[in-house]
N, C-alpha and C positions, 0 to 999 in steps of 0.2 A: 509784670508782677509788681506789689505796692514793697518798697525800700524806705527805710529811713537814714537821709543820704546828708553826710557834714558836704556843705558846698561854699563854706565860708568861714575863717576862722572867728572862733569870737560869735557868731550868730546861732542861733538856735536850728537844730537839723531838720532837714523837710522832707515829709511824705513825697514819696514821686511813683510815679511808673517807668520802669525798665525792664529792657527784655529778661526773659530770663536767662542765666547761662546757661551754656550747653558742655559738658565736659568733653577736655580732649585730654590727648598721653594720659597719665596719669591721674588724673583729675577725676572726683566723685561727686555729685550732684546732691545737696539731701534738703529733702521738704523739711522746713525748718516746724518744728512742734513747741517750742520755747525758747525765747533768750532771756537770758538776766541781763539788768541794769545795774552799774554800781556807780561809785565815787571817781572811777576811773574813767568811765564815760565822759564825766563832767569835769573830771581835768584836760581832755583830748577836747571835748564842745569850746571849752573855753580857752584853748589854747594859743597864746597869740602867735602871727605868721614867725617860721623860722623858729619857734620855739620847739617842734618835733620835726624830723625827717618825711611826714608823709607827706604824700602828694592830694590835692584834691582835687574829684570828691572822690568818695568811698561811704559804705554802707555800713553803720555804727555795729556794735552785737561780739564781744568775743566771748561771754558765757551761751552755748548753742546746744541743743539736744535736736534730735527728729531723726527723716526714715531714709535712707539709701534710696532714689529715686533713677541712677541711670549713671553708668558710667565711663567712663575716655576708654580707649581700646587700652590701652597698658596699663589701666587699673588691674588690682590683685589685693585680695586678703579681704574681701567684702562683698556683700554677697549682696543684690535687688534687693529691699525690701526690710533688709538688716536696721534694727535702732540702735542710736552710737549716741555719742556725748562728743563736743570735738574740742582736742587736745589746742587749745586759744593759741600759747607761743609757736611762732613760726618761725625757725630759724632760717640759715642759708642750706643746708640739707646735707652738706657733705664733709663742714668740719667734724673733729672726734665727739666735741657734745653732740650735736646732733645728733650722730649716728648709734650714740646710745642712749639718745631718746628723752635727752636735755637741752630741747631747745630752748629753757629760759636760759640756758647760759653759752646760748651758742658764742665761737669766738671771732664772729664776725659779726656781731650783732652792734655793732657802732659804724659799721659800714653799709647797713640795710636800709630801706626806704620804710620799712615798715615791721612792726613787732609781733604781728599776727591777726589772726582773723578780727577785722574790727576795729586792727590798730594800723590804719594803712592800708591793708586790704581790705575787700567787701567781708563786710560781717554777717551775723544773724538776726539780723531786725530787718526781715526780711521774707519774703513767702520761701525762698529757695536761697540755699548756699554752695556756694562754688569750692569746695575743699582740695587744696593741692594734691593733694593725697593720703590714699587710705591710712597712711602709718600715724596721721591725723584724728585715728579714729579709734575708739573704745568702747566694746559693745555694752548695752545699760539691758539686755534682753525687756522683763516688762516692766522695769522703773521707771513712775511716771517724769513723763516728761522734766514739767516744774520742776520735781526735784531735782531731776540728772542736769540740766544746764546750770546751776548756779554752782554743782561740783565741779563746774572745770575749770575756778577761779575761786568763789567764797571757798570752797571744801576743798582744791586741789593747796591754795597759797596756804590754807591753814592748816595745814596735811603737814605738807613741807617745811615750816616752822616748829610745829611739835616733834616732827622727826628730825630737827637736832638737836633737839634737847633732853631727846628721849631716856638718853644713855645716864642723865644727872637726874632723874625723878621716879627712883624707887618706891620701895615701904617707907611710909615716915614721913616723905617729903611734901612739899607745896610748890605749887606753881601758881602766877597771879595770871591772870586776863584781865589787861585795863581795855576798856571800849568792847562795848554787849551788841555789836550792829551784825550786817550780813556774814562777816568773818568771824567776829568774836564768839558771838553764840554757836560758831561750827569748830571752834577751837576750844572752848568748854567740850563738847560732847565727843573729841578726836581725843582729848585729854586722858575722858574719863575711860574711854573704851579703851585705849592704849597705853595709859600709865597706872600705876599704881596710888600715884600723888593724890595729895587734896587741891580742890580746884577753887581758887577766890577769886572771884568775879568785881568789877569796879568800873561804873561809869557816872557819866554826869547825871541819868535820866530813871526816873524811879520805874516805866515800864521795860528798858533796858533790862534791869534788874530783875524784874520780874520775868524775862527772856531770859535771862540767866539761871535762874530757878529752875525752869521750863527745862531747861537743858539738860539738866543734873549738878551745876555750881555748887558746891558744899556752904559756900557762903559767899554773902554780897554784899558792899557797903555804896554810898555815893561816895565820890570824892569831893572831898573838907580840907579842912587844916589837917587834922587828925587823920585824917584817911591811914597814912604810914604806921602809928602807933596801932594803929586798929589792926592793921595788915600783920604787923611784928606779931602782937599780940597772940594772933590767932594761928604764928608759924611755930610757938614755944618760944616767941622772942628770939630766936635768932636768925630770922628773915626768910626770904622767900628762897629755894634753891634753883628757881627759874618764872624770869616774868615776859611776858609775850604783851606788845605796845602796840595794837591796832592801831594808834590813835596819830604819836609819835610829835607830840607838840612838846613846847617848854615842859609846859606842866605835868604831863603826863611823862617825860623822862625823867624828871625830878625825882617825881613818885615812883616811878621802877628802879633809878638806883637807889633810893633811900632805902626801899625796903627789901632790897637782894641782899644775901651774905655774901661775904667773901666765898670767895670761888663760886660763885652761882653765875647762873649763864643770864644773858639777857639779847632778848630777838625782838628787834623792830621790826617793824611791818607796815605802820603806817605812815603817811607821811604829810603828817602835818607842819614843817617848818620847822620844829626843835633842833636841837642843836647839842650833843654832847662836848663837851671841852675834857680829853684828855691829859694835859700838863698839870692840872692841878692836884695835888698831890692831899691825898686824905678828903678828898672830894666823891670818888669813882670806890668803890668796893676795891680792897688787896684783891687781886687776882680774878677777877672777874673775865666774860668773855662775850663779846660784843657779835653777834651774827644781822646779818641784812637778807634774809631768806627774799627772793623772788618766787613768785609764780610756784612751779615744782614740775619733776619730770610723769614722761608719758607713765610710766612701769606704776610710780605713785598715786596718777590721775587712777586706772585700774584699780588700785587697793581702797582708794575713797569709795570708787562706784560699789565694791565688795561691801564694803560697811555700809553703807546708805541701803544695799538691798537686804542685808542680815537684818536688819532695824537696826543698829544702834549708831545712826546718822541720819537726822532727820533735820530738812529746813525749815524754818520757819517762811513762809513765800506771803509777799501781796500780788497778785495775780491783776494785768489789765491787758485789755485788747490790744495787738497792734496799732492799731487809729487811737488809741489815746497817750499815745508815746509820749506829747508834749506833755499829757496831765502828769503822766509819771514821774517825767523829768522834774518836772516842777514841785510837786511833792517831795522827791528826795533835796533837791536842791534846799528845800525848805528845813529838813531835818524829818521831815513826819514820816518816814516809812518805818516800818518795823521789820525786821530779817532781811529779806532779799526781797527786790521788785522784781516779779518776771514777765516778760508779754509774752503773749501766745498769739497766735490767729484768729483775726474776726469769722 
């Protein structure tokens, strides 16, 4: 079967053929229907040796959708033929997170070779995947593909983020979105189905913005000097009561705490090198509350796939063949994709 396989740290990943798997114990086989590609890809592509625990090589891919294909004899909870979405973190399977179905915070997860499908292990850029096991798995019944793979990272880590702030964003409130890309724009529309808040949107890019729109964002500005004042402005001047930081640079931390009130929550997510300095006093918002959401659990992955099939979760997708993998990569590396890039099957 054709793979797209990291075989060198630092070098671009290569088409190959390898066998396919075959599942054993536990193990489920699924014809892979769509992977998503994101930012994280090309932190693991470009990652210099010793800088992550994997081993290489491995097969790229941990946003994955398709069909139950054949399973290990001690497989259970899945049925031939079933379409899943599969659950990206892998933990170690037996600590307490895991077993209630948060492998992003497994407590062994500094001691793994690998962080899940795609990260270490063979992923879904790929005709077939190898999944440890069903409890991996989340039924999408007939949500198309496209969609269902880029839930079980854009839609699951943006899930996860708005569900801790859910509790601070009633009637009344505002929440910001800075960065309108594959996450942000599924964090606008988790927002507006699940809170009652108004939702400001903020990126550097005017069709960003217009993604934002698309979404349901109550309003959108590019980020200026004035961005902040515009933000204030638009909260009744007393700031935002939760901002969510796809982005996670200087500048964009800046501008999330400038424009949080006191006591208002703020959830990083991205991670572009910023850097918050706590000691400084009348710097940080009084009483403010700092969250670093990872990924999200399986129970959550389920309630994303629930919204995406109700309508009121929809991706934006750029769609390419598997054989043009490199073109993809090369586009997002560039800036130029809009929403989520997904490959499917030539």
């Amino acid at each position: 079967m054709r793979a797209l396989r990291l075989t060198a740290w630092g070098e671009a990943p290569a088409p190959v053929e390898v066998e396919r798997p075959v599942p054993h114990g536990a193990e489920v086989l699924v014809e892979v229907e769509a992977a998503g590609l994101c930012r994280s890809d090309l932190h693991v592509i470009d990652g210099a040796p010793g800088a992550l625990p994997y081993r290489l090589p491995f097969t790229l891919g941990h946003e994955v959708a398709g069909r139950v294909t054949a399973l290990g004899p001690g497989a259970d909870g899945v049925g031939i033929g079933e379409r899943v979405v599969v659950y990206g973190p892998w933990g170690c399977g037996s600590c307490a997170r895991c077993a209630a179905g948060s492998d992003n915070y497994c407590d062994r997860r500094d001691t793994l070779a690998w962080h899940g499908a795609g990260l270490g292990r063979d992923g879904g850029m790929a005709e077939y995947l190898l999944v440890a096991s069903a409890r991996h798995l989340v039924p999408i019944a007939d949500l198309p593909a496209d969609q269902a793979a880029p839930l079980s990272d854009a839609g699951l880590t943006s899930y996860h983020a708005v569900a801790g702030l859910r509790h601070a964003l009633g009637e009344g409130t505002t929440a910001v979105v800075i960065g309108v890309g594959g996450l942000g724009h599924l964090a606008v529309q988790i927002l507006r189905a699940t809170t009652a808040s108004r939702v400001l949107a903020v990126d550097v890019r005017e069709d960003a913005l217009a993604l934002a729109d698309r979404s349901g964002a109550d309003f959108g500005t590019l980020m200026r000097p004035d961005t902040g004042r515009v933000l204030r402005a638009r909260s009744g001047d007393v700031g935002a009561d939760a901002v969510l930081d796809f982005v996670g640079t200087a500048q964009t931390l800046e501008l999330a705490v400038g424009v949080l009130r006191p006591g208002g929550e703020l959830a990083v997510v991205g991670s572009g090198g910023g850097n918050l300095t706590v000691s400084k006093p009348g710097v940080l918002p009084a009483g403010f509350r700092l969250s670093l959401p990872f990924w999200g659990t399986r129970h959550e992955l389920a309630e994303v796939v629930a919204l995406a099939r109700s309508g009121a979760l929809r991706v934006e997708t750029e769609r390419f063949p598997l054989s043009a993998a490199p073109e993809a990569i090369d586009r997002l590396r560039r800036g130029g994709a809009s929403g989520r890039t997904v490959l499917v099957p030539d």
